[in-house]
N, C-alpha and C positions, 0 to 999 in steps of 0.2 A: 516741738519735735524731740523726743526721747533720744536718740543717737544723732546732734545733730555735726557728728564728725564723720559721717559715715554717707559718703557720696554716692551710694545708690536711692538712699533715700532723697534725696535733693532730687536726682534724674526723676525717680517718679511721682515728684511734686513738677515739676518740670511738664512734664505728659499732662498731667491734670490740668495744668494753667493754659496749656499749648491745644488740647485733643477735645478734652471736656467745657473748658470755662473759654476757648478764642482771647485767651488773654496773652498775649504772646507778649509783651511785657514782662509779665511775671514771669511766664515760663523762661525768657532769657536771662534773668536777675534769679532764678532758682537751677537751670545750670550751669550758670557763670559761679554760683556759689557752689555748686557743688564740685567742679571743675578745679577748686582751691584747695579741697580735702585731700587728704593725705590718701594714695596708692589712685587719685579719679583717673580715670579714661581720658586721652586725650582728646578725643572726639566728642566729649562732653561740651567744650569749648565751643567746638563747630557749631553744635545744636544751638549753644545760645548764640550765637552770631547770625545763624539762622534764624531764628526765633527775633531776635531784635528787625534783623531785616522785614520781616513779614509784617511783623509790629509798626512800620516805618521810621522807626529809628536809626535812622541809615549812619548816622555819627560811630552809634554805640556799634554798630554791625561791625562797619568802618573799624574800630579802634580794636575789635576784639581779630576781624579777621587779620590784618596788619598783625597784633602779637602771636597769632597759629604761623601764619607765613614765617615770620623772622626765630619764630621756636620749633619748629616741627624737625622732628628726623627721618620721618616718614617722607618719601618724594610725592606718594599719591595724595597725600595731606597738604603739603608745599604748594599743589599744583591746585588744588580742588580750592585754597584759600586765595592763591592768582589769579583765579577764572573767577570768582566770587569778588573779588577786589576789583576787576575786571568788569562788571557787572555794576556794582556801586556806582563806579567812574563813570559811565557810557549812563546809567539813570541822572544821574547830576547833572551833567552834559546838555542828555536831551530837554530838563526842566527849563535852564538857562536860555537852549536854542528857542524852545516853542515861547516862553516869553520874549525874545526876540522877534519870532515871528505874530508874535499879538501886535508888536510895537509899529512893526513894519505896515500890518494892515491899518495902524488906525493912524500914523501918517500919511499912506497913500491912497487909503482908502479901497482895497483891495490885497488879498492873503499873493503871499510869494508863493512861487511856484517850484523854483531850487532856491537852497542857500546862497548861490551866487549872484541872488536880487539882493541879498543883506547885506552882502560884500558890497556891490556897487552901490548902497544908499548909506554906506558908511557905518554901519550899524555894528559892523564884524570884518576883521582885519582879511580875516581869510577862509575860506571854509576848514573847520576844524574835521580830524578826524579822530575815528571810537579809539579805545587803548588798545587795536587789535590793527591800526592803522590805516582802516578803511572810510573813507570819508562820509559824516550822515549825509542824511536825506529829506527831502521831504515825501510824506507820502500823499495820497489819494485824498486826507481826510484835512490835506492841509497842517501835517503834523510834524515834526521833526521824530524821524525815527534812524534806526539801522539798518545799511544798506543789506538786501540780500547774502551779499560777499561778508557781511561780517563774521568775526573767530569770537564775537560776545554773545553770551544767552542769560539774556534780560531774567528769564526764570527763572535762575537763581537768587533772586531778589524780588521776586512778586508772590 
């Protein structure tokens, strides 16, 4: 890279890794870097935290959106990386839940139907609820999801 202090160029390597190559990887390690140049966009930031999430690097997502929340002075930046962190948490959550409910059917030998069959076979203390305080679910498909009522959108993260 001929300018490689020059943070518009990173963004539009960034696009390329992201739009043209599906490498969201790289696109989030290209503007995470460029996100460090001297005058970048704060929402440079966002995009690789974005980008990693998509990527499913939910750690690297994780650790980028955490330092926009705790730096921004922006409130619409503050809130957009709460509802994103918000989002992370409730993907993690459900991973955890539906391996419980794997556990639960091949002890009993039949899928639960609420969380509250996990609880009663000891498997889980209490039904937990999303970071929006609404408690999962199971759905239709036999899956640990978010109840209707949830303030989470999973979107952000898919």
């Amino acid at each position: 890279m001929a300018n490689p202090d020059y943070w518009r160029l990173w963004q539009d390597l960034g696009f390329v890794y992201y739009w043209d190559l599906q490498d969201y990887a790289g696109a989030s390690r290209a503007f995470r870097i460029g996100s460090e140049r001297p005058g970048a966009q704060v929402w440079l930031k966002t995009l690789a935290a974005a980008a990693a999430a998509k990527g499913g690097e939910r750690e690297a997502s994780w650790l980028l959106w955490s330092e926009i929340y705790r730096h921004a002075d922006n409130e619409q930046i503050r809130k957009s990386a709460q509802d994103h962190l918000a989002a992370l948490a409730a993907q993690e959550d459900l991973g955890r839940l539906n391996s419980l409910l794997l556990r639960y059917r091949e002890l009993f030998g039949q899928p639960a139907r609420a969380l509250g069959e996990i609880v009663a076979a000891g498997l889980l203390f209490r039904v937990p609820v999303d970071p929006s305080g609404v408690p999962y679910i199971v759905n239709s498909q036999g899956q640990a999801d978010l109840s209707p009522a949830s303030g989470v959108d999973l979107k952000l993260v898919r």
